[in-house]
C-alpha positions, 0 to 999 in steps of 0.5 A, a space after each residue: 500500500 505504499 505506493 499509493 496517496 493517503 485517499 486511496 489509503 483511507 479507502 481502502 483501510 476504512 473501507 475494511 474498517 466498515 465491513 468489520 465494524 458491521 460484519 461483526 454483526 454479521 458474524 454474531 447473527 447466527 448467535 443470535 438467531 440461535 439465541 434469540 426467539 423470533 419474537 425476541 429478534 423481531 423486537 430487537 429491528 423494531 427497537 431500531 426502526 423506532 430509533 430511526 425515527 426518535 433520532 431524527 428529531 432528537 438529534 435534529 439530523 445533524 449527526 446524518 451524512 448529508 448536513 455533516 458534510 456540508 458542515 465539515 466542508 464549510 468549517 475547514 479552519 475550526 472543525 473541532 469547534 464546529 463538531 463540539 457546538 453541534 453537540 450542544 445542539 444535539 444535547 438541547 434537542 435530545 431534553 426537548 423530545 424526551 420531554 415530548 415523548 413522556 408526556 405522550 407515552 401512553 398513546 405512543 405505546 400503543 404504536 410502538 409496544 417497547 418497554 419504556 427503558 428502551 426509550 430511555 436508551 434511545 435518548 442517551 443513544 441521541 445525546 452520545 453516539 453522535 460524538 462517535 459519528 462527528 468523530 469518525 467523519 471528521 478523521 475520514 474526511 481528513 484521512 486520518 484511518 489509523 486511529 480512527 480503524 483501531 477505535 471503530 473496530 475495537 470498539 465493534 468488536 468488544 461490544 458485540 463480544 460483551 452482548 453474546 456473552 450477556 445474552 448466553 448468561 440470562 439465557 441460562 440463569 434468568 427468563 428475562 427478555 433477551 431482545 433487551 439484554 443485548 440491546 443494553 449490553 452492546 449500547 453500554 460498550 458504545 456510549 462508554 467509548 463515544 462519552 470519551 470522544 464527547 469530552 474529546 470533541 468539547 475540549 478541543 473545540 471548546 465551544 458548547 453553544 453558539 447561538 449564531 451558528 446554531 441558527 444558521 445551522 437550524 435554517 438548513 436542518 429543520 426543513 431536512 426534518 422531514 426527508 430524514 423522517 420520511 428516509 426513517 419510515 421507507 427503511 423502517 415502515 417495512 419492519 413495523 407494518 410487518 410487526 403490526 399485520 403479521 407479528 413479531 416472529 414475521 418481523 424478524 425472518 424480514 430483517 434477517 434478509 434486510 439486514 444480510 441485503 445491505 451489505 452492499 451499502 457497506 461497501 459503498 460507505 467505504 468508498 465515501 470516504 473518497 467518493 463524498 469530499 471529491 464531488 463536493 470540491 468538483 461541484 464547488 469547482 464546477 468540473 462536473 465531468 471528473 464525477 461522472 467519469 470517476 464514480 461510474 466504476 464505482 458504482 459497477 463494483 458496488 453492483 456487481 456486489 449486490 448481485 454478488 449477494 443475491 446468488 449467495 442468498 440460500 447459502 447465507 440464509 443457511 449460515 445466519 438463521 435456522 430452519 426458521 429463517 429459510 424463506 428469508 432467502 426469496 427476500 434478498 434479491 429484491 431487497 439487494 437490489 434495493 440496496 443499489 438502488 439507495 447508493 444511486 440515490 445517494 449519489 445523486 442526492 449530493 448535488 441537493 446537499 450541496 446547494 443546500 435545497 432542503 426543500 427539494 430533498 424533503 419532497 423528493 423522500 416524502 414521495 418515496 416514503 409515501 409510496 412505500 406506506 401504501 405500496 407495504 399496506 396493500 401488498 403485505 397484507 395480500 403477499 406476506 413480508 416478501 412483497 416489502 423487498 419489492 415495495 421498498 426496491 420499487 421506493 428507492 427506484 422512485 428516490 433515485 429518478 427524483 433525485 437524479 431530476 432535481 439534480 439536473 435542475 439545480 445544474 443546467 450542465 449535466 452531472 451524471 449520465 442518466 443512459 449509464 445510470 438507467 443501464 447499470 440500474 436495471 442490469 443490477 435488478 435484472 440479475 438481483 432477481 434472475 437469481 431466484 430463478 437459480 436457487 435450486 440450482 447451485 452450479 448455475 449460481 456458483 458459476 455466476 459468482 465466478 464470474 463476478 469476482 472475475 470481472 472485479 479481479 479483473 477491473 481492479 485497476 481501474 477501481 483503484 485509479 477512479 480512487 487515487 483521482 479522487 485526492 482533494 
């Protein structure tokens, strides 16, 4: 790796640092699965889907990638003390929604059905884990990946370790509920770790509140509210709908196949840690053709992946869950494509954010968010948890081309081809799906997979150089 500049450096040792802070939830899965009831597993996804949507209002969105960016974009002389004055902001708004929150409990229950100390971690989970986020972006953003791969990684690791063994000691010496045992367990290990970033972050920036930039940065987050709330409800709707129609044990062979189709976000996480400060410096400078050209191969790696995933399904399944979950497999081609689909959205999405169009971005996940409600309504009911796959793809499908559309009416010059994009779109879904078709027949997939990680062995140096260009 010495040859190579310190980005694609970053890239490619945060990019390992994503998959192991998030595949160590993959590897304890299995654990859990075993572990764990469905009910049990089940109560565990909706906990974080309700999470999705508490956080947006207690954190006010200041701790997502989008206003974080353009934050850490703006504020390149004191970065410290930006980061430090959001967490103060972030603090004010966690009291404001717990307070909210009490007051309303008894109805709220009635939606959500969560023990009320799981709220409460929700709150403390507002207040802290946004130090650890601030954090981590800041060093990814200045490629700083050695402390920031030990920290995220260990952290990971350790308590994942502490939740399998708090979950395998209640299961044999108590009856408690084990969902609650391994939320509080793993949640004890990361806010430890991000209250220490927190006192980091406040002494160097030295700054908790500041009412002029606290406003300026309300008047770009509060309309933002909406999309971020309206994001929580399209990768969450599917999992409480599902709890609501079908119960909790349906819920949780769904979010085993939902959480197994998101790896491919994973990989494309990594390679924003190039991909995100790169674009915004070219949208700066208006030279629009470098992103084009830079992030098509990009984009074929974090497909070919996806497809990747949806040939593997009934192997994975296989390894994750027991007997249980095996009809979870005819979810993960849909839901992968889903997947790519978010990463086109994501993309595209950088061009509202950059202009600061907050209202342009609310419209666009409200539309999505909507048609995944009455999509999941009609066709869970009538299809079972399989058909939310293919009302959350056909979601993320709508927020792509909406995406894409006010992209190019905020730039009059074209960014992003729309011909490449449509094509690899649909040649991602395309071969997503047609895996089904396969699963009886092993070799055939076997081949397939061959095949992709050819083509990727391949084109790694092209991968590669669209990375080291993207030095800033």
């Amino acid at each position: 790796m010495k040859q190579y500049s310190e980005n694609v450096k970053a890239t490619f040792f945060l990019g390992i640092a994503s998959f192991l802070t998030s595949g160590i939830n993959y590897i304890t899965t299995p654990v859990f699965t075993r572990l764990l009831s469905t009910a049990e597993y089940g109560l565990i996804s909706k906990y974080n889907s309700v999470y999705l949507i508490v956080s947006v209002i207690a954190t006010l969105t200041l701790s997502r990638p989008g206003i974080l960016s353009v934050g850490l974009y703006e504020h390149k002389d004191n970065r410290w003390r930006f980061l430090s004055v959001m967490l103060g902001e972030v603090m004010a708004a966690s009291a404001v929604s717990f307070a909210v929150i009490a007051l309303l409990w008894r109805p709220l229950y009635g939606i959500v059905k969560i023990p009320f100390s799981l709220i409460l971690l929700m709150i403390a989970t507002c207040i802290l884990q946004p130090a650890m986020t601030f954090w981590t972006y800041k060093q990814r953003y200045e490629y700083v990946w050695r402390s920031t791969f030990l920290v995220s990684v260990g952290t990971a690791v350790f308590a994942q370790l502490v939740s399998v063994l708090a979950v395998v000691w209640f299961k044999a010496n108590s009856h408690c509920n084990l969902a609650m045992v391994r939320l509080i367990s793993a949640a004890a290990v990361n806010l430890s770790v991000s209250l220490v970033i927190y006192l980091n972050i406040l002494r160097r920036g030295k700054r908790f509140v500041d009412g002029a930039l606290w406003k300026k940065t309300l008047l770009f987050a509060l309309p933002l509210i909406p999309h971020y709330f309206g994001f929580a409800l399209l990768t969450g709707t599917d999992k409480i709908m599902i709890g609501a129609m079908l119960g909790d044990d349906q819920t949780g062979i769904y979010s085993l196949a939902a959480v197994i189709s998101t790896v491919g976000a994973l990989l494309w996480q990594a390679l924003c840690v190039s991909v995100v400060p790169f674009v915004y410096e070219k949208l700066g400078s208006r030279q629009f053709s470098a992103v084009d050209k830079l992030t098509r191969p990009l984009l074929e790696l974090v497909g070919l992946f996806c497809a990747a995933i949806a040939f593997l399904s009934p192997e994975i399944i296989a390894v994750m869950g027991t007997e249980a979950y095996r009809g979870a497999a005819y979810v993960i081609p849909a839901a992968a494509a889903g997947t790519f689909m978010h990463v086109m959205y994501d993309l595209f999405s950088n061009v509202a954010f950059f202009h600061k169009k907050p209202v342009h971005i609310m419209s666009a996940t409200l539309v999505a968010a909507l048609t995944n409600v009455v999509l999941n309504y009609v066709c869970i009911n009538a299809y079972g948890y399989v058909a939310a796959g293919y009302t959350t793809l056909l979601s993320y499908i709508v927020l792509a081309f909406t995406h894409y559309r006010i992209s190019r009416r905020l730039e009059r010059e074209r960014i992003f081809d729309w011909k490449y994009a449509t094509a690899l779109s649909a040649g991602v879904i395309g071969l997503c799906l047609l895996s089904m078709v396969f699963f009886s027949l092993p070799a055939a997939r076997y081949a397939v997979i061959l095949a992709i990680a050819a083509t990727v062995a391949a084109r790694r140096k092209q991968y590669i150089h669209a990375i080291g260009e993207m030095r800033v």
